[in-house]
PyMOL CGO cylinders between C-alpha atoms (Angstrom):
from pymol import cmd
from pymol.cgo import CYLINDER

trace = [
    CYLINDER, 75.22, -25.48, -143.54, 77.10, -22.47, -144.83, 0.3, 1, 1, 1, 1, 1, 1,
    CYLINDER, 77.10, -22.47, -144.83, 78.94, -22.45, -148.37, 0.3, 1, 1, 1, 1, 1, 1,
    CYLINDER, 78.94, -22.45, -148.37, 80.56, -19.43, -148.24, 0.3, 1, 1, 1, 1, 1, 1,
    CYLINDER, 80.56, -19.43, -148.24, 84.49, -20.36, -149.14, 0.3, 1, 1, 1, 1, 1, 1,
    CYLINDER, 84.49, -20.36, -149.14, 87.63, -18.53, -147.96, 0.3, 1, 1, 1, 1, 1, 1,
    CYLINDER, 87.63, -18.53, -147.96, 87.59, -16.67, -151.08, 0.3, 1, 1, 1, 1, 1, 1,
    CYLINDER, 87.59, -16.67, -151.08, 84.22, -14.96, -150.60, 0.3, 1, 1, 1, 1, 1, 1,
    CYLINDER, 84.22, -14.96, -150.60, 84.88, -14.04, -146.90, 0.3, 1, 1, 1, 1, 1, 1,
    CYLINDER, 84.88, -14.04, -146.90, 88.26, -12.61, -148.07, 0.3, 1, 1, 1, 1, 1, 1,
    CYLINDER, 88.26, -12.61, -148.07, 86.34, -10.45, -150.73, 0.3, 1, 1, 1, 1, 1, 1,
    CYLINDER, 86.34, -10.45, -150.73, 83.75, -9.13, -147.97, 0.3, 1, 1, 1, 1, 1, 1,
    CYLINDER, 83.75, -9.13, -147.97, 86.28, -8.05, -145.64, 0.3, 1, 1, 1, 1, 1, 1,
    CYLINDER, 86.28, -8.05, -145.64, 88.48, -6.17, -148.16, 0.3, 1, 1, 1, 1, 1, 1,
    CYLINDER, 88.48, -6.17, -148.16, 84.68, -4.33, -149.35, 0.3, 1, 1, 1, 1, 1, 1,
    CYLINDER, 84.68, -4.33, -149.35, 83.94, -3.99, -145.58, 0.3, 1, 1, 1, 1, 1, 1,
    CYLINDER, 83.94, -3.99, -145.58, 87.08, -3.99, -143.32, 0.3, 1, 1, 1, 1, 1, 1,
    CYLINDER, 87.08, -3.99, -143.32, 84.87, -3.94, -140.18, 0.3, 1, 1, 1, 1, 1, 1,
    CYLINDER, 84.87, -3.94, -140.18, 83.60, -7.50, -141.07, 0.3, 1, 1, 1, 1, 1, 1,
    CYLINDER, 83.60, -7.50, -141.07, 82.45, -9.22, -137.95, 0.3, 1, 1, 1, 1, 1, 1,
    CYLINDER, 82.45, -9.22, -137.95, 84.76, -12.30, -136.49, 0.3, 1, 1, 1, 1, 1, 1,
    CYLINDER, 84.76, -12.30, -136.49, 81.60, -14.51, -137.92, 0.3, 1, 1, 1, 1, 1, 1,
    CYLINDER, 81.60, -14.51, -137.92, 83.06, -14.26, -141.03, 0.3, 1, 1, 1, 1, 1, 1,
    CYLINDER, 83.06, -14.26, -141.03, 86.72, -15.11, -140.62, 0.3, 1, 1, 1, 1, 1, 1,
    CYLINDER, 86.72, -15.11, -140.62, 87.47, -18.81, -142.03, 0.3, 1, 1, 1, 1, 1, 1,
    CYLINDER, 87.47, -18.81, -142.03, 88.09, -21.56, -139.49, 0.3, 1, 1, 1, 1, 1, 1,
    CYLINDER, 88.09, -21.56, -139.49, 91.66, -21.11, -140.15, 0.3, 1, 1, 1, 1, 1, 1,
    CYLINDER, 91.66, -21.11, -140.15, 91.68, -17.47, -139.53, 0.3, 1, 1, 1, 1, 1, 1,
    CYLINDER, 91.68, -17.47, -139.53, 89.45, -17.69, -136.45, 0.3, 1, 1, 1, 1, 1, 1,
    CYLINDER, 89.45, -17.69, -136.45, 91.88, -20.96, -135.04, 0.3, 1, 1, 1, 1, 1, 1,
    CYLINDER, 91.88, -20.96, -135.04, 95.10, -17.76, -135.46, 0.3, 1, 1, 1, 1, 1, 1,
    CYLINDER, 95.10, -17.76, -135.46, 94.03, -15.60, -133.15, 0.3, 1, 1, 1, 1, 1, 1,
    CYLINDER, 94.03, -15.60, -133.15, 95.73, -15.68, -129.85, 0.3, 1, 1, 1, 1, 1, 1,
    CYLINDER, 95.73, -15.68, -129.85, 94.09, -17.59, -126.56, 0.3, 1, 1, 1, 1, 1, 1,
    CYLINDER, 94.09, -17.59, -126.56, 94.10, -15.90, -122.89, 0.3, 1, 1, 1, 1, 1, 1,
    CYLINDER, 94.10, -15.90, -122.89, 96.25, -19.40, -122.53, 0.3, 1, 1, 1, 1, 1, 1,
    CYLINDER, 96.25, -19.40, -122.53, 98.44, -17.99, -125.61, 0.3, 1, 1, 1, 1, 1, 1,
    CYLINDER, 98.44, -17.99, -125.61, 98.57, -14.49, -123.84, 0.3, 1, 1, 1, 1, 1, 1,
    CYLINDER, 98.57, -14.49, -123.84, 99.60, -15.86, -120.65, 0.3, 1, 1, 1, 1, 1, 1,
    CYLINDER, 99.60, -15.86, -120.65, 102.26, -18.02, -122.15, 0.3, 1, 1, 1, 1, 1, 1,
    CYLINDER, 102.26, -18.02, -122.15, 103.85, -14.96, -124.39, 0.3, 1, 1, 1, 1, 1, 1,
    CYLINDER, 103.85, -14.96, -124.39, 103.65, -12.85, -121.12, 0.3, 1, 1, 1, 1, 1, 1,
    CYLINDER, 103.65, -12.85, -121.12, 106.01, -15.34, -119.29, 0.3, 1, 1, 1, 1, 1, 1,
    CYLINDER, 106.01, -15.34, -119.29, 108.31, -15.77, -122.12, 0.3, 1, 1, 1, 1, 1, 1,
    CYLINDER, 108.31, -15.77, -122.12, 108.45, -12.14, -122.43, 0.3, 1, 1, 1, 1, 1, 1,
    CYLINDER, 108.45, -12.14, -122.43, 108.75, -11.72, -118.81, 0.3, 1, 1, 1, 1, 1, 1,
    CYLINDER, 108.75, -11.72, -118.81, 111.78, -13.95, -118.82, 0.3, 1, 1, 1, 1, 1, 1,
    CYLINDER, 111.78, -13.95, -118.82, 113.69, -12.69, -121.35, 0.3, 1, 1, 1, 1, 1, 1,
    CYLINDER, 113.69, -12.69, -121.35, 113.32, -9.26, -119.46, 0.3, 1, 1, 1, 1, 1, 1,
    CYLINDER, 113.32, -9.26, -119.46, 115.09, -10.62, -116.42, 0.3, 1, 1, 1, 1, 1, 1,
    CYLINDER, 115.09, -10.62, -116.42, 117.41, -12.00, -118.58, 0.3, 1, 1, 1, 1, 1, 1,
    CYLINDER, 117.41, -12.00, -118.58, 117.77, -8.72, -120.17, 0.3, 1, 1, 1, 1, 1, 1,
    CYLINDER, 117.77, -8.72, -120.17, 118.00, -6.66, -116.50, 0.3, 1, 1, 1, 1, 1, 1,
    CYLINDER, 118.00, -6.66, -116.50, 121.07, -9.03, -115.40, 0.3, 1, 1, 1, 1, 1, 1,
    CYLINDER, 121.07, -9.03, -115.40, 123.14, -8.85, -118.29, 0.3, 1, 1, 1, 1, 1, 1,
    CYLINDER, 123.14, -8.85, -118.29, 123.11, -5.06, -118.11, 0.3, 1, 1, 1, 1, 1, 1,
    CYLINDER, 123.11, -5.06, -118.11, 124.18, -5.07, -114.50, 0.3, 1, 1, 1, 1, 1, 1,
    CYLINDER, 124.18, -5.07, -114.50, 126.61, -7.73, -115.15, 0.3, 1, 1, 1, 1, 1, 1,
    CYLINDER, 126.61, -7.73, -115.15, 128.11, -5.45, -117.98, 0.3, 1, 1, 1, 1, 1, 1,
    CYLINDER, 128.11, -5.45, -117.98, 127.57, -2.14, -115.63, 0.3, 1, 1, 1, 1, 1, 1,
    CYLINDER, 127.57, -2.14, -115.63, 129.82, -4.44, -113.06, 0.3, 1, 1, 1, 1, 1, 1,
    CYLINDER, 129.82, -4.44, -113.06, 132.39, -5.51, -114.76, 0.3, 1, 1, 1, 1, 1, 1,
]
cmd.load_cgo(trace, "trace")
């Protein structure tokens, strides 16, 4: 089992920024971003693009 706390895994990645993923806390590891995540910020994204696209050409057309 490991004991290494937060605190020590915060301390080797400000010595050593190119600490492996291994090392991030369970909380750290459970922020970064799923393909499902990705996807999901891509459509959002997506949609507030068209959203974007027709109120310029409704404010070009009127």
């Amino acid at each position: 089992m490991d004991t290494t706390t937060e605190t020590d895994l915060l301390a080797r990645q400000r010595a050593n920024p190119n600490t492996s993923d291994a090392l991030l806390s369970e909380k750290q590891v459970l922020a970064i971003p799923t393909s499902a995540d990705r996807e999901l910020l891509h459509a959002r994204l997506s949609g507030l693009r068209a959203e974007l696209d027709r109120a310029a050409i409704q404010a070009c057309s009127a």
